[in-house]
N, C-alpha and C positions, 0 to 999 in steps of 0.2 A: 504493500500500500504506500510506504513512503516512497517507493518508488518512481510511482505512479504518477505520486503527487510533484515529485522534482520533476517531472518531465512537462506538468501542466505548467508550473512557474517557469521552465526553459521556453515552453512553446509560447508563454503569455511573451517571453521577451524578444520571440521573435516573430508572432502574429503578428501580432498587435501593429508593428510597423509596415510590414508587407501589407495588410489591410488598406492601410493610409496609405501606400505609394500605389496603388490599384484604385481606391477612389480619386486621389489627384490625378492619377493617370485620365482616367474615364472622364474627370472634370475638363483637363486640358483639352481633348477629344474632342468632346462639346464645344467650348468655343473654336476652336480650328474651324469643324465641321460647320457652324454658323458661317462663319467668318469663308469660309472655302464655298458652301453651296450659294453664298451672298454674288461670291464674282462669278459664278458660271452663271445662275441665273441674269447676272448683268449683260454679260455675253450673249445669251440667249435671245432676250429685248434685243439686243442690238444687231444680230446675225439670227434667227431662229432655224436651228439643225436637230437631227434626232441624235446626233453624236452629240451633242451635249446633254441633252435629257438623259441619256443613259449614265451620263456621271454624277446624276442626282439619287437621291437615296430611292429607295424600294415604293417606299410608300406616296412619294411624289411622283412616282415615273406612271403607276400606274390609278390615278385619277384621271377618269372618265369624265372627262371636259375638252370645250371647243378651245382653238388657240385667242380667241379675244379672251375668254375668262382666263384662261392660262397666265395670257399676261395680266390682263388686272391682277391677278394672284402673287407674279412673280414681283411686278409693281407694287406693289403693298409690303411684300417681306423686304426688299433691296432697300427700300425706304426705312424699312424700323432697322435695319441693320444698319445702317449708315448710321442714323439717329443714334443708335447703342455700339457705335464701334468703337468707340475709350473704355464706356466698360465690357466691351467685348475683350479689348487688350488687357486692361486693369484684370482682368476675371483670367488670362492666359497667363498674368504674372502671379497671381495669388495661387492658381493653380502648380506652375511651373515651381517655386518658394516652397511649396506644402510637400509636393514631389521631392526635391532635393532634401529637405528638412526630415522627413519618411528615412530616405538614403542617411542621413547621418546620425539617427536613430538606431538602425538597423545596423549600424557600424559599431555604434558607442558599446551597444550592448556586449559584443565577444570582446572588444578592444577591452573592456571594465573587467570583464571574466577572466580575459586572459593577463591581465595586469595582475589580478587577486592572485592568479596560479606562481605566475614568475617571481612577485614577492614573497608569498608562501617557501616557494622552492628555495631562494636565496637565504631565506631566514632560520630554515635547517641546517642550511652549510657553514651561517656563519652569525657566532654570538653577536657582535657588532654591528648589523645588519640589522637583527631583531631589534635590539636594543634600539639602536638611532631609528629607524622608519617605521615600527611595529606603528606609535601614533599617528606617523604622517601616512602611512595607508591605510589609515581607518578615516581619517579626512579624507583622505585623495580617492578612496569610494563614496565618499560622502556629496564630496564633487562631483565626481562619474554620473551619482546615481540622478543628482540634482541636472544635472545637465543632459542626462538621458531621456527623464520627465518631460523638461522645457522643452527638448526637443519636439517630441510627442505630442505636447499639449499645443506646439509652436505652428507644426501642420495639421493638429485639428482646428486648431482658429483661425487659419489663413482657409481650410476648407469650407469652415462655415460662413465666414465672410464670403467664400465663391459663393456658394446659396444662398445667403441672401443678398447679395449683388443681383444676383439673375433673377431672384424672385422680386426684386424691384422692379427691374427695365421691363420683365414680359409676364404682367401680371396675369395677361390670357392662357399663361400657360401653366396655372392653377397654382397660384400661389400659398393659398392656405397648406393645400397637400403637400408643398416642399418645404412650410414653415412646422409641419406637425411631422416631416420626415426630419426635419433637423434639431426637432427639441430636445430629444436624449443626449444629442452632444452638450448643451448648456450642463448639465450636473456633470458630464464624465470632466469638464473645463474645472468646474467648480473644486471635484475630489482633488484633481491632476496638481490647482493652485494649491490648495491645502497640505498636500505631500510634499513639495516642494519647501515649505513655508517649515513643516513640521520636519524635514530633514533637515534644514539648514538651523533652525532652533534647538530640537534635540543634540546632532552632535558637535554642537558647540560649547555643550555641558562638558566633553571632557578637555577642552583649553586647559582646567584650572583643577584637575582629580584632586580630589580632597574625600579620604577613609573616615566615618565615622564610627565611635566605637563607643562603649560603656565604661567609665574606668575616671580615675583623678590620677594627675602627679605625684609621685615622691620626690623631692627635690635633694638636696644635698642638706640643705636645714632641718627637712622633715627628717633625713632616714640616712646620718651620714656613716652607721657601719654598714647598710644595706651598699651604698652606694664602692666603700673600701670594698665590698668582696665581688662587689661586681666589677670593678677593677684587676682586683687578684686573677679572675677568671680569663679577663681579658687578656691578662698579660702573656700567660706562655703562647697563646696563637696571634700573638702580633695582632691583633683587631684593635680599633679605636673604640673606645669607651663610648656610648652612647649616650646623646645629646638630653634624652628624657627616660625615666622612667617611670610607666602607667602601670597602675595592677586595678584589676577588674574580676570578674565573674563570669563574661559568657562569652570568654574566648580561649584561644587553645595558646600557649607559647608562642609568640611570635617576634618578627624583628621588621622595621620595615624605613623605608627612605623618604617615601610621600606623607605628603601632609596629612595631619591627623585632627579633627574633632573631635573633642570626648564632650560625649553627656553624661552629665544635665547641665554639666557648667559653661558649655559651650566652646570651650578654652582651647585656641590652635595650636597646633603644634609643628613647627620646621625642623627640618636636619633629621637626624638616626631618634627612633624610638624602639624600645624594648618594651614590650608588654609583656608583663606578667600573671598569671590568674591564681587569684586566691582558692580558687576552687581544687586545681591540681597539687597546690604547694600545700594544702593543707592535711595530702595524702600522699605526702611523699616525703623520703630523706632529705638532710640537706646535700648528699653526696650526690643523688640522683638530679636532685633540682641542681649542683652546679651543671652534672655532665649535658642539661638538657639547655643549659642559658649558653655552656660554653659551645656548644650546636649553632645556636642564634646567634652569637656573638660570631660566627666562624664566618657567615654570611658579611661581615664587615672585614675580615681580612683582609681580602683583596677585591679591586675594583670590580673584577666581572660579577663573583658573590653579591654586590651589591647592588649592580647594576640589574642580575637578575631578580632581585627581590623587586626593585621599579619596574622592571616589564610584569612580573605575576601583579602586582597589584593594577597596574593600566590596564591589563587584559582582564581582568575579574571586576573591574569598571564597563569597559565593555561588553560584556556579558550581561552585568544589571542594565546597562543604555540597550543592550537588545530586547532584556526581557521590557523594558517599559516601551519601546517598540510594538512588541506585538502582544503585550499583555493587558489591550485593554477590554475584552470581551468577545467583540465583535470580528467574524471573518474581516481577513481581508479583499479588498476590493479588487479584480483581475489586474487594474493596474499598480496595484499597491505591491501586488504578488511579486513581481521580478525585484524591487528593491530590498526585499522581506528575504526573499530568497540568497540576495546575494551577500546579503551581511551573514545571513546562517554559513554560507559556503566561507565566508572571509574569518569567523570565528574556527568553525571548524579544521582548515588547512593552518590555519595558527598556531591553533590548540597543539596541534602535532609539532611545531617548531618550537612551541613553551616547554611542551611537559618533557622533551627530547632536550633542552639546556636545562629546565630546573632537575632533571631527574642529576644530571654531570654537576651542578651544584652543587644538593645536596649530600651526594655522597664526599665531597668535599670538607663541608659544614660535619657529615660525622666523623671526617678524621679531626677536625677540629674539637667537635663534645670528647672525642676518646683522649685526646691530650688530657683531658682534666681527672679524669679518677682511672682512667681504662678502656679498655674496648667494651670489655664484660661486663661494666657498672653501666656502661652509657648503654649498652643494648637491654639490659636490665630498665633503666629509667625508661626507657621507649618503649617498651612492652606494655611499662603501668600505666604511660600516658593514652596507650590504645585502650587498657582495661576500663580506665577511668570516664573515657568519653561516652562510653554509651551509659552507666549512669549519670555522669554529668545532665546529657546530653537532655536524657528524662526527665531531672528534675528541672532544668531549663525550661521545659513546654509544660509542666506543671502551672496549672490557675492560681492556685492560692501565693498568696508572697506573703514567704516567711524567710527567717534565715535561711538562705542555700548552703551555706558550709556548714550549719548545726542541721539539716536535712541532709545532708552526704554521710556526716558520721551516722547517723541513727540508720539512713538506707545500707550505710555497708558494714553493719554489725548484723544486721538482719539478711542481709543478701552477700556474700561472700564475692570477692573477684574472681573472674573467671577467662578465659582467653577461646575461643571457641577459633577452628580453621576458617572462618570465614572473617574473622577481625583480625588473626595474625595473616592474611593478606591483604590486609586494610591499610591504606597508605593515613598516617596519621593527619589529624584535622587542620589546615591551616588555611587564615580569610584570602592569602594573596596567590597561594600555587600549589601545584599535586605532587607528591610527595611519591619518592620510588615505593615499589612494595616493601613491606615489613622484612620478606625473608629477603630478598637482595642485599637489604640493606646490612644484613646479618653476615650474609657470605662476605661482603666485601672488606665489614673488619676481622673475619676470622673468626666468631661467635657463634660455636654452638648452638642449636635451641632444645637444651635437656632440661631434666624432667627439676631440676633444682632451681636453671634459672627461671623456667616460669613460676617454680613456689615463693619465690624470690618478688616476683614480678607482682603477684596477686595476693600476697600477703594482707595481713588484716594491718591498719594504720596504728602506728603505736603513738602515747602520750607525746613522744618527741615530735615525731610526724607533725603532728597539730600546731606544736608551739614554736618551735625553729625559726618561723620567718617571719613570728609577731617578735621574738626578742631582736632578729636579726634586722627590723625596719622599727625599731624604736629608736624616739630622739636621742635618746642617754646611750653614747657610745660603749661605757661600761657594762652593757649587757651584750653587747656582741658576741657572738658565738664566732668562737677560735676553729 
C-alpha cells in the first residue's frame, strides 16, 4: 500500500504539469486556428475557390448554403476577428507563457528529486558535507518546492486568464458555460497560494532551532562540587567543560550545542549544555553516573563529536517541522501531495546519512565513558540506563503528579529491573540522534554480556544510589563526595 501511495505523489508531480502543457497547448491551437481560418476566409471574399474551403475546418466546409450567404457569413466572422485580433495575440501569449511555465514545472520536479538524491549520496560519504549543507538542503527544497508550486499555479493563471479573455471578446460563444468550466480553477489558485505562503512560513522556523526542555541550571554558585567533578570527568578525554549545566526529569543523559529553552522559566541557553536527569541518577552509582557523563562529555572532544551532536538535533527539528506539516488532520490536497512527499523522501535518504555518522560517533563517545571507570562499568551503566527507561518512561505518561523520583523508588521495590532481548537491542533514548544497538556497542569495547553483568545492571537501588548527587550538587563544598 505505501507503495502504491508513493507512486500516486510521483504521478501527482508529474500529471499535474503534463495536464497544463496539453490545455495550453489546445488553448494556443484555438487562437492560431481563429486567427488562420480569419485569413483564408479573407482570401476567399477576395478570390472564391473550392481549394480554399477545403482548408477550412469540417464543420464549415460542409454547410448547406448558397455562396451570397456564405459570404455574409465569412463577412461577419473576418470582421469580429479583426475587431478581436490583440486579444487574439494577447490570448496566443498567455497561452504560449502557461505552455513554457507547464515545461519548467515539469522540469523542476526530477531536477528537486534528483538534487535531494545527490545531496543525500554526498552526505554519506562525507561528515563535513552533512554537517555544513544538511540545513541549506532543507531550504534549498524548501525553495524547489516553492518554486515548483509558482510554477504551476503561474500556468494555471495565465490559463484562466486565456478563458476568460475569450469569454469576453465572443460572448456568442456561450460564455456562462466557459465561466462555470473555469470555476474549479479559482480554489485549486486559492490552495496553490496558501502552500506557497505556508512553505515559505513554516521553514523559516528552522533559521533560528532552539531545543526546549524541562529542567533549571546549576550554576557554579549553586553546585560548585557538582561542577569540580564534572570537571574531573572531563579531564582525562580532553573535552571542554560544559558551558551549562541543567538537570531535569523527563529526559534521558544528554549533551548538546544548540540553543536551549528550559521550562517554566523560560531561561536561554548558548554554547555546550549537559543535561542531566534526576530520574536516572537517583538509581544509579556515582561510578556508573561518571562513566555515562564521561560518554557525553566525549561528544565534546573533538570537533566532528560535536558537530555531530548539531546535525542530530537540526534533523530531529526537522522531523517535528515535518510532522507539523502534515499533522494537521486533514488529507492532503493532490497538489499538496508532491511537496509532502518530497520532504518525506529528503528526511528519509538523510536519516541514512545521520544514523551512519552518529552510529561512528558514538562509538567514539564510549571509548570516551570507558576512560573513566572501564569498559565493564561503562557497559554496566548502559544497560541500567536501558533498564530504567521503560519505567521511567511509564511513570512519565502517568496523570497524577506526584513526586517522580519518590514514584520510581516505590515502582522498583515492587517491580524489580529487568533486561528483556528486545531492550538489550534497544539503542538507548536520546532527544537529538539514534544511538548504535546495545550489543554492538558491547562488542566494540570488548564487554561481555554474562549473567553477573546484567545482575549488576538490574540491581535493586541502594540508600547510596539515592543520595550521591543530592550531597554531590549541594552549595557546601564540604559535602562532596571524594
Amino acid at each position: 500500500m505505501g507503495r502504491l501511495k508513493r507512486l500516486a505523489w510521483v504521478l501527482a508531480l508529474l500529471v499535474v504539469p503534463l495536464l497544463l502543457m496539453g490545455w495550453s497547448s489546445l488553448q494556443s491551437w484555438r487562437a492560431d486556428s481563429a486567427l488562420e481560418e480569419a485569413q483564408i476566409m479573407r482570401q476567399w471574399l477576395a478570390s472564391p475557390s473550392d481549394a480554399l474551403l477545403e482548408r477550412l475546418p469540417r464543420e464549415e466546409r460542409k454547410l448547406v448554403i448558397d455562396e451570397d450567404t456564405r459570404r455574409q457569413r465569412f463577412q461577419r466572422i473576418v470582421e469580429q476577428t479583426d475587431a478581436d485580433r490583440g486579444g487574439l495575440h494577447l490570448r496566443q501569449v498567455l497561452a504560449t507563457l502557461s505552455h513554457w511555465l507547464a515545461i519548467a514545472a515539469l522540469l523542476a520536479g526530477p531536477a528537486t528529486w534528483l538534487k535531494l538524491r545527490v545531496d543525500a549520496w554526498r552526505a554519506v560519504r562525507s561528515r563535513d558535507f552533512l554537517h555544513d549543507h544538511l540545513s541549506l538542503s532543507w531550504r534549498a527544497l524548501s525553495q524547489c518546492l516553492m518554486m515548483h508550486t509558482a510554477l504551476l499555479m503561474g500556468s494555471l493563471g495565465l490559463a484562466l486568464l486565456y478563458e476568460l479573455s475569450w469569454a469576453h471578446s465572443t460572448p456568442q460563444a456561450g460564455t456562462l458555460a466557459m465561466l462555470l468550466m473555469c470555476l474549479p480553477v479559482v480554489p485549486v489558485l486559492y490552495v496553490g497560494t496558501l502552500l506557497i505562503l505556508r512553505l515559505r512560513q513554516q521553514w523559516l522556523a528552522l533559521d533560528a532551532p532552539c531545543s526546549t526542555f524541562l529542567g533549571r541550571t546549576l550554576s557554579r554558585a549553586d553546585a560548585p562540587g557538582l561542577w569540580a567533578w564534572v570537571e574531573s570527568l572531563a579531564r582525562p578525554t580532553g573535552a571542554p567543560v560544559p558551558d551549562h549545566i541543567v538537570v531535569g526529569i523527563d529526559q534521558s543523559f544528554f549533551v548538546t550545542s544548540v540553543e536551549v529553552m528550559l521550562q517554566p522559566s523560560g531561561q536561554l541557553l548558548s554554547g555546550r549544555t549537559l543535561y542531566l536527569p534526576l530520574t536516572y541518577l537517583s538509581c544509579m552509582s556515582q561510578d556508573e553516573a561518571a562513566s555515562v557523563i564521561g560518554h557525553e562529555l566525549g561528544h565534546f572532544s573533538s570537533r566532528d563529536t560535536e558537530r555531530g551532536s548539531e546535525v542530530g538535533a537540526r534533523f530531529r527539528l526537522m522531523c517535528l517541522h515535518f510532522s507539523v506539516i502534515t499533522g494537521e488532520g486533514t488529507p492532503p490536497s493532490w497538489l499538496e501531495r508532491p511537496a509532502i512527499w518530497m520532504a518525506e523522501r529528503f528526511l528519509h535518504h538523510f536519516q541514512i546519512a545521520v544514523q551512519h555518522w552518529s552510529r561512528a560517533q558514538e562509538l567514539v563517545a564510549d571509548s570516551a565513558g570507558a576512560q573513566v571507570a572501564g569498559p565493564r562499568l561503562f557497559c554496566q551503566a548502559l544497560l541500567r540506563v536501558i533498564a530504567l527507561d521503560g519505567a521511567i518512561d511509564a511513570l512519565l505518561h502517568q496523570r497524577q503528579r506526584q513526586d517522580l523520583i519518590q514514584a520510581l523508588a516505590e515502582h522498583l521495590r515492587v517491580h524489580p529491573l529487568c533486561l528483556s532481548e528486545e531492550e538489550l537491542g534497544r539503542a538507548v533514548p536520546h532527544p537529538f540522534d539514534s544511538h548504535p544497538p546495545t550489543a554492538l556497542r558491547l562488542q566494540q569495547l570488548g564487554v561481555m554480556l554474562d549473567a553477573q553483568l546484567l545482575a549488576e545492571a538490574t540491581r535493586q537501588p541502594t540508600d547510596y544510589d539515592r543520595h550521591w548527587f543530592g550531597q554531590l550538587a549541594s552549595p557546601s563544598p564540604a559535602t562532596t563526595a571524594t
